[in-house]
ChimeraX commands (.cxc) that place a marker at each C-alpha (Angstrom):
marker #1 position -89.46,-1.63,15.88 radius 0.5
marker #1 position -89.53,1.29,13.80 radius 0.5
marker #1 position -92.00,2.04,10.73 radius 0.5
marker #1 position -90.99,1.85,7.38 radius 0.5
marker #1 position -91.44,5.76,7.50 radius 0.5
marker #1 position -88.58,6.43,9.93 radius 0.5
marker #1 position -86.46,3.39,8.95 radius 0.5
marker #1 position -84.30,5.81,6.95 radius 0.5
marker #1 position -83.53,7.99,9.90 radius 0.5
marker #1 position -81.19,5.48,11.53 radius 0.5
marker #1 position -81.11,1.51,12.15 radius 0.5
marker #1 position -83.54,-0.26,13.50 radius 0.5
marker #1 position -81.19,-2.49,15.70 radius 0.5
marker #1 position -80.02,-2.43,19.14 radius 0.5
marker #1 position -76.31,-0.87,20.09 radius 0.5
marker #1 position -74.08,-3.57,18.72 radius 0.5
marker #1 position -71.45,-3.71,21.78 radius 0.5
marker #1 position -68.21,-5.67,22.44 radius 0.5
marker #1 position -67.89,-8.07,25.91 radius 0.5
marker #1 position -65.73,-5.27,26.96 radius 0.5
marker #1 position -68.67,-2.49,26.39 radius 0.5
marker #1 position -67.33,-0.83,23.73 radius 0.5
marker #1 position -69.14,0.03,20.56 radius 0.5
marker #1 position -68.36,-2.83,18.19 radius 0.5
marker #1 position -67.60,-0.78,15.33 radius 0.5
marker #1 position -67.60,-3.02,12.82 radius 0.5
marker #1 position -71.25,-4.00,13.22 radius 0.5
marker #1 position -71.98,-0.32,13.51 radius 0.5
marker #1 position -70.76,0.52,10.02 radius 0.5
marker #1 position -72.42,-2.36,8.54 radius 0.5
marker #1 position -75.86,-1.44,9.85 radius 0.5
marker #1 position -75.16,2.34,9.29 radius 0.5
marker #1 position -74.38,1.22,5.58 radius 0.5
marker #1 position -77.70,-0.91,5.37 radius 0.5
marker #1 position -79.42,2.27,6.62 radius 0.5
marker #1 position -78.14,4.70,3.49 radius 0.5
marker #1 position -80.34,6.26,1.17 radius 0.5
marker #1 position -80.06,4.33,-2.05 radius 0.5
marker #1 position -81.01,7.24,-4.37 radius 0.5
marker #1 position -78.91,9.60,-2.50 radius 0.5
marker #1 position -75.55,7.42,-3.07 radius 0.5
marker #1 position -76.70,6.34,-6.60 radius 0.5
marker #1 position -77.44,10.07,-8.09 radius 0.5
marker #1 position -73.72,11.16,-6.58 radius 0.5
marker #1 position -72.64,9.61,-9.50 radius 0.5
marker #1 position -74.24,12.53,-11.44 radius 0.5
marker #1 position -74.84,14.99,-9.51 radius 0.5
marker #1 position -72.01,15.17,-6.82 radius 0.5
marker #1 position -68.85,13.04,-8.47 radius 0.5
marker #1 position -65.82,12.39,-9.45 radius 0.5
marker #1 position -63.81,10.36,-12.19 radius 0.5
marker #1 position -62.49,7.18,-11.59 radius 0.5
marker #1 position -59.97,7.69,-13.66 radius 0.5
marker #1 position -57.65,4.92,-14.23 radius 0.5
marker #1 position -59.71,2.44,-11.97 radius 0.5
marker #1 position -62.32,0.47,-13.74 radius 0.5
marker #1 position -65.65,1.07,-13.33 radius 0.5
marker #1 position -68.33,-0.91,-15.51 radius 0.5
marker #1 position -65.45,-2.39,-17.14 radius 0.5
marker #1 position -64.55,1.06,-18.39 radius 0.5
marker #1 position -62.77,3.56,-16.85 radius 0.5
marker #1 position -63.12,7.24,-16.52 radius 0.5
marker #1 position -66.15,6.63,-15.01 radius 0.5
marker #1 position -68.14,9.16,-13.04 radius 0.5
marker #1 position -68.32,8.06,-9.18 radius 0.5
marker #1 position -70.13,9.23,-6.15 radius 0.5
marker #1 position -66.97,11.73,-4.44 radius 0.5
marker #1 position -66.33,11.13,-0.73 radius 0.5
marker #1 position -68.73,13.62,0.33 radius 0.5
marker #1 position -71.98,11.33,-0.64 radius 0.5
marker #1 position -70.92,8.99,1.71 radius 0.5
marker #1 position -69.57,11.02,4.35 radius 0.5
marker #1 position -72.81,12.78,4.66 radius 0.5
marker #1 position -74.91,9.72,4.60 radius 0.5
marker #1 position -72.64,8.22,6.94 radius 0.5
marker #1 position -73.22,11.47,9.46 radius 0.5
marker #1 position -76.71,11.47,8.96 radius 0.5
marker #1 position -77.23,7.99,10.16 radius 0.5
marker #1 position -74.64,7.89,12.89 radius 0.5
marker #1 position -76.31,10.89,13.98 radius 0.5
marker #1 position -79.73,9.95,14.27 radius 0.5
marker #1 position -78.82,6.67,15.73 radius 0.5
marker #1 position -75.84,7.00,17.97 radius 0.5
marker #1 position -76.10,10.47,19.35 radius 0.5
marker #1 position -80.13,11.41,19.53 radius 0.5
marker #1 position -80.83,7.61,20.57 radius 0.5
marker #1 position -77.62,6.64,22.24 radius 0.5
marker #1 position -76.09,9.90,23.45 radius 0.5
marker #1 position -73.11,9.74,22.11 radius 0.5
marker #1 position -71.39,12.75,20.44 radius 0.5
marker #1 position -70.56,12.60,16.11 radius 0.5
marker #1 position -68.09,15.13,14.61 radius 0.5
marker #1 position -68.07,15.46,11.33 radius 0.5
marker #1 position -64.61,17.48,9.48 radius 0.5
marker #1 position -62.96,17.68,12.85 radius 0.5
marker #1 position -60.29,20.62,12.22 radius 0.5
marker #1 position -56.77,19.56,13.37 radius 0.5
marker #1 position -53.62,20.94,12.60 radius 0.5
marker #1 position -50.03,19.88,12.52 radius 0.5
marker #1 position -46.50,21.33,11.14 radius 0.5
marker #1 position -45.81,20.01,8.02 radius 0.5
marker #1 position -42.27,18.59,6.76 radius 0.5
marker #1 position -42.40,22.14,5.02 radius 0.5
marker #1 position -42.71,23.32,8.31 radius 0.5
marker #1 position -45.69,25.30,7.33 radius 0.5
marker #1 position -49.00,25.02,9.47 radius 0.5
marker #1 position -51.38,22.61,7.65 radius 0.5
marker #1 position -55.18,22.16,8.04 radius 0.5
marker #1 position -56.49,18.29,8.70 radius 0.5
marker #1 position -60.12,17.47,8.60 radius 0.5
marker #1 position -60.75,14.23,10.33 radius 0.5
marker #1 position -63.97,13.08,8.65 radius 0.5
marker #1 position -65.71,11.22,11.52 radius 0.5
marker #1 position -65.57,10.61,14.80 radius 0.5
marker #1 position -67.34,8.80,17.84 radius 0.5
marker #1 position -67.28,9.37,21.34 radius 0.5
marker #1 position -69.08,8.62,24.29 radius 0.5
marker #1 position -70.05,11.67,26.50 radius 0.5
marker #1 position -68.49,10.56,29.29 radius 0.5
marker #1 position -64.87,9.97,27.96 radius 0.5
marker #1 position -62.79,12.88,26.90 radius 0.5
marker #1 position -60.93,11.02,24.12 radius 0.5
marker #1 position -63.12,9.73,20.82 radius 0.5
marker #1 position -63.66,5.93,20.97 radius 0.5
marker #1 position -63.28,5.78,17.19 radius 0.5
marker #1 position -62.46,7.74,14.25 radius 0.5
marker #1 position -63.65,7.25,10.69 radius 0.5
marker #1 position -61.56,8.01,7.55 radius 0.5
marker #1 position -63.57,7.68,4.51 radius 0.5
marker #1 position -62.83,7.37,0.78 radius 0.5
marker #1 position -64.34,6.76,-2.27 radius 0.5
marker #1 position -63.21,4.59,-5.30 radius 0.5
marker #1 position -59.97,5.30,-4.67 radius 0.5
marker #1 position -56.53,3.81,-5.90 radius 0.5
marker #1 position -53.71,2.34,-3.54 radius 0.5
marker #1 position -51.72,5.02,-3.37 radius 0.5
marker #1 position -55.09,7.25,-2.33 radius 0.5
marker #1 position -56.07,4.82,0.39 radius 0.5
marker #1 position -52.56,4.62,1.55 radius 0.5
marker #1 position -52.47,8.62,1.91 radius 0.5
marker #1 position -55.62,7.72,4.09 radius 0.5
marker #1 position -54.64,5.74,6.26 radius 0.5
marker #1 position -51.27,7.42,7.25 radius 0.5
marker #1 position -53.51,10.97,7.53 radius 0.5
marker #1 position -56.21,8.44,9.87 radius 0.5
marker #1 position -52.88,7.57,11.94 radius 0.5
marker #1 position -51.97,11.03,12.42 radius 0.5
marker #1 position -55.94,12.11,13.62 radius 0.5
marker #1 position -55.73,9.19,16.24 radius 0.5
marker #1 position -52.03,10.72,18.14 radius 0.5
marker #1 position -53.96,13.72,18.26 radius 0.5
marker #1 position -57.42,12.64,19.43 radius 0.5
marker #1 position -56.06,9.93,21.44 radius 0.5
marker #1 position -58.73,7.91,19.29 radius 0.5
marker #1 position -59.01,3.85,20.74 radius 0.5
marker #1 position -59.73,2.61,16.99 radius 0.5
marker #1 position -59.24,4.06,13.98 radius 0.5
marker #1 position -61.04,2.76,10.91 radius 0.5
marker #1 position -60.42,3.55,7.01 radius 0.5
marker #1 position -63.69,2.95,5.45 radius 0.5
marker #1 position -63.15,2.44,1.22 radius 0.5
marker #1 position -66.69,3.11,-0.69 radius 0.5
marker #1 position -65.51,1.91,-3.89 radius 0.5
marker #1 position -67.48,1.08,-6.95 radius 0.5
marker #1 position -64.24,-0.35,-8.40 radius 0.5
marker #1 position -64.85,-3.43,-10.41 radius 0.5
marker #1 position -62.16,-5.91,-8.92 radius 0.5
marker #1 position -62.98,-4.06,-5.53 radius 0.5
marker #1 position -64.56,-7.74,-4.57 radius 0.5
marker #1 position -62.29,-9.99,-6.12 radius 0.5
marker #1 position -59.03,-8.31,-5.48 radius 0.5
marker #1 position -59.24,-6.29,-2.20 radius 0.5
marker #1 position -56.60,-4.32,-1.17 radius 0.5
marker #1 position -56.02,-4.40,3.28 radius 0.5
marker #1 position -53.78,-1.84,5.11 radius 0.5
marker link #1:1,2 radius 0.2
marker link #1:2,3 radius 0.2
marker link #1:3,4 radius 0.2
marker link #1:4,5 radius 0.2
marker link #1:5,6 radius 0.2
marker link #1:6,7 radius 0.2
marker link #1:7,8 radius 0.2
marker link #1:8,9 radius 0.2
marker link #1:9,10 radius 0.2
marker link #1:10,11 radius 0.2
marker link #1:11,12 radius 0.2
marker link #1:12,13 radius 0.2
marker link #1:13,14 radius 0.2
marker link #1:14,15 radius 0.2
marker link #1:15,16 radius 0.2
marker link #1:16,17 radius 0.2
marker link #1:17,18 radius 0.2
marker link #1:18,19 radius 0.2
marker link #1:19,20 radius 0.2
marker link #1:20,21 radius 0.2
marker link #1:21,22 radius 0.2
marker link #1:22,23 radius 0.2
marker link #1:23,24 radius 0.2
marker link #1:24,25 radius 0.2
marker link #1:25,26 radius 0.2
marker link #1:26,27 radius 0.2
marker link #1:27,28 radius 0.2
marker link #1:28,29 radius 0.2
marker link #1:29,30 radius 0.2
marker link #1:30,31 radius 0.2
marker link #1:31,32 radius 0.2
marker link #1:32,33 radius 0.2
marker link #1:33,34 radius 0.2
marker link #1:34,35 radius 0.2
marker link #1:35,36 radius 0.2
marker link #1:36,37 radius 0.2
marker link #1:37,38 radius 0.2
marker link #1:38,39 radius 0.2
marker link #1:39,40 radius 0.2
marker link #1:40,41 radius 0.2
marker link #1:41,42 radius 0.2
marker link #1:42,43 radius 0.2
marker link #1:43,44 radius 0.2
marker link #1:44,45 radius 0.2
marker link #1:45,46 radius 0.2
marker link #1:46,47 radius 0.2
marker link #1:47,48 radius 0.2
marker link #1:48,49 radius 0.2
marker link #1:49,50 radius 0.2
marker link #1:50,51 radius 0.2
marker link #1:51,52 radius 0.2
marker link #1:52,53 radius 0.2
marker link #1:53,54 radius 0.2
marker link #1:54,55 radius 0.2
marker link #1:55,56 radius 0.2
marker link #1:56,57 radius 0.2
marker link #1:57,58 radius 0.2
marker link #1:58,59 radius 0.2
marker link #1:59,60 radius 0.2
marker link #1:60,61 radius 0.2
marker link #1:61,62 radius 0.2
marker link #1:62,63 radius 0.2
marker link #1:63,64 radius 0.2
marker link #1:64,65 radius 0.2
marker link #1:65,66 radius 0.2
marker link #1:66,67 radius 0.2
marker link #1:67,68 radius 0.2
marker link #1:68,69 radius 0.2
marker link #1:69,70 radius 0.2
marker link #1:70,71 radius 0.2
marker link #1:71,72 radius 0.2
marker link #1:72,73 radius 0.2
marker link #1:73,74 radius 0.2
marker link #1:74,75 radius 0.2
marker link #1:75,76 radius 0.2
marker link #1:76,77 radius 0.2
marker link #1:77,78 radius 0.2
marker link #1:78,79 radius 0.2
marker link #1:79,80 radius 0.2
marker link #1:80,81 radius 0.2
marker link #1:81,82 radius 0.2
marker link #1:82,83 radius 0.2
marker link #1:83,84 radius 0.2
marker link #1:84,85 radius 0.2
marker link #1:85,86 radius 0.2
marker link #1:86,87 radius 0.2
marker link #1:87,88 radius 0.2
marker link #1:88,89 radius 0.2
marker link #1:89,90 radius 0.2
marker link #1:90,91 radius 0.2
marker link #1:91,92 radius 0.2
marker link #1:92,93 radius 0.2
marker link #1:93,94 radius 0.2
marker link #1:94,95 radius 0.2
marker link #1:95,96 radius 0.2
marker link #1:96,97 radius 0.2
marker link #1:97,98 radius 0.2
marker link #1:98,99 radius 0.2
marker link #1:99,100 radius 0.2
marker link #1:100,101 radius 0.2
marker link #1:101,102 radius 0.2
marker link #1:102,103 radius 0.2
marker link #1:103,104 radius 0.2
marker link #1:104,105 radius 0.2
marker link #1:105,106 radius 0.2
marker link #1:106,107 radius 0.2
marker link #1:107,108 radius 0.2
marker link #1:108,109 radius 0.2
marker link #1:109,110 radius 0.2
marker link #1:110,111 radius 0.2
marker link #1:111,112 radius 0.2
marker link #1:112,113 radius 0.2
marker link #1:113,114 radius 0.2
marker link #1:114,115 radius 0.2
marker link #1:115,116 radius 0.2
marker link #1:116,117 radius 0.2
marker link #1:117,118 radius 0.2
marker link #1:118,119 radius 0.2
marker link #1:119,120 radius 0.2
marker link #1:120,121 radius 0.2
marker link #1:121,122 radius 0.2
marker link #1:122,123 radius 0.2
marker link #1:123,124 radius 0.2
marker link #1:124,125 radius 0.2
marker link #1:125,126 radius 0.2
marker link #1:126,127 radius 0.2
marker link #1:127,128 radius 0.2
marker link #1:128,129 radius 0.2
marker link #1:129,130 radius 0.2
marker link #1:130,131 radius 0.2
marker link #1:131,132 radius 0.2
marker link #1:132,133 radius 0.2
marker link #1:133,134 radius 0.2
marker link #1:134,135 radius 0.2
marker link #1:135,136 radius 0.2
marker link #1:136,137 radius 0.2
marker link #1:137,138 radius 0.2
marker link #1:138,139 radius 0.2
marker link #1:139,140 radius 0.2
marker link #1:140,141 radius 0.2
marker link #1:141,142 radius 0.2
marker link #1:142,143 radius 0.2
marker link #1:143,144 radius 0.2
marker link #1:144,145 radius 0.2
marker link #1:145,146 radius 0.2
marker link #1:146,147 radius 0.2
marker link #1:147,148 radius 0.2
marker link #1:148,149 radius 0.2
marker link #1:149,150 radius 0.2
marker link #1:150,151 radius 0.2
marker link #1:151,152 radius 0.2
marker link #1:152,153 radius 0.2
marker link #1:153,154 radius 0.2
marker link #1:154,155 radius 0.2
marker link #1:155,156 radius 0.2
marker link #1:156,157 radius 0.2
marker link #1:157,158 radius 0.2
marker link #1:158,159 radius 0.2
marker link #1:159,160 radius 0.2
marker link #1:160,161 radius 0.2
marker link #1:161,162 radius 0.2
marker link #1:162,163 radius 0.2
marker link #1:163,164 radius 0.2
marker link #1:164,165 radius 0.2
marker link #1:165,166 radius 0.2
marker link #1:166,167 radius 0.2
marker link #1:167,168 radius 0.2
marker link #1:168,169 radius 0.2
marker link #1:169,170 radius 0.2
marker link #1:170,171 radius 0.2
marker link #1:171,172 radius 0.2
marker link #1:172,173 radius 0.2
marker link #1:173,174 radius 0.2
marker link #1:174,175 radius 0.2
view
C-alpha cells in the first residue's frame, strides 16, 4: 500500500491482467485515470487549452478546454511510473512514424502512446488520445490509430476521448 504522499506517482493496484496474461487495458486506463492530478487537468482549461468551439461545454459553447496535451502528459506520467519503473514495461510517448501520403509527399505521424512489454518486439497496445473533440475529429483519430497499429504491429489499439462535452454522457459517440 502506498502513502498518500506517493499515491500520485502511479496506482496503488496490482497489474490488472487478462486469463491470457495480457495487460487488460481497459482496467489500466481506468486506474491510470483515477491516478491524474486533478489540478493539473482542471487549470489546462486556462492555462494550456483550446476552444470547444461548436461543442457545448457548460451549456455554452466556445468554451475553453484542457488541449490533448494535458492529458497525454498525465497519462505518460502515470503509465510511466507504474508500468515501466514498477512493471518493466517500456512507454513511448509521440512515437515518430512516417508514411507517403495520397499527395505522395512524406508525412510525419506521432503515435501518442504506446505499451510494450520488454520481451516482445511489437507494442502490446497503442493509445490515441483526444480531447473534447467532435465526430469528425475522433473519426480522423481513429483511422490515424489504425494506421500506427500496421506499422507497429500493435495487438490493441485504443482511442481514448477526454471530453468535457456536455452530452458526452448521455449521447456517446463509439467507433
Amino acid at each position: 500500500m502506498q502513502s498518500p504522499r506517493n499515491k500520485c506517482f502511479c496506482p496503488s493496484v496490482d497489474l490488472p491482467l487478462q486469463a491470457n496474461g495480457f495487460v487488460n487495458t481497459l482496467e489500466v486506463l481506468k486506474s491510470a485515470v483515477r491516478a491524474f492530478d486533478q489540478k493539473t487537468v482542471a487549470l489546462g482549461s486556462t492555462r494550456s487549452y483550446k476552444c470547444s468551439n461548436h461543442l457545448q461545454v457548460d451549456s455554452k459553447c466556445n468554451e475553453n478546454v484542457p488541449r490533448e496535451s494535458v492529458y497525454d502528459a498525465e497519462m505518460y506520467r502515470i503509465l510511466h511510473n507504474w508500468l515501466a519503473k514498477v512493471h518493466m514495461f517500456k512507454i513511448t510517448s509521440q512515437w515518430h512514424l512516417e508514411e507517403i501520403g495520397n499527395d505522395g509527399d512524406w508525412h510525419h505521424l506521432y503515435c501518442d502512446l504506446t505499451i510494450k512489454k520488454p520481451d516482445n518486439p511489437y507494442s502490446e497496445v497503442i493509445l490515441e488520445l483526444q480531447a473534447t473533440g467532435s465526430i469528425p475529429t475522433l473519426i480522423k483519430h481513429f483511422n490515424r490509430a489504425i494506421t500506427y497499429a500496421d506499422q507497429l504491429r500493435s495487438r490493441e489499439i485504443w482511442i481514448v476521448h477526454f471530453s468535457r462535452k456536455d452530452s458526452v454522457v448521455s449521447d456517446p459517440y463509439w467507433l
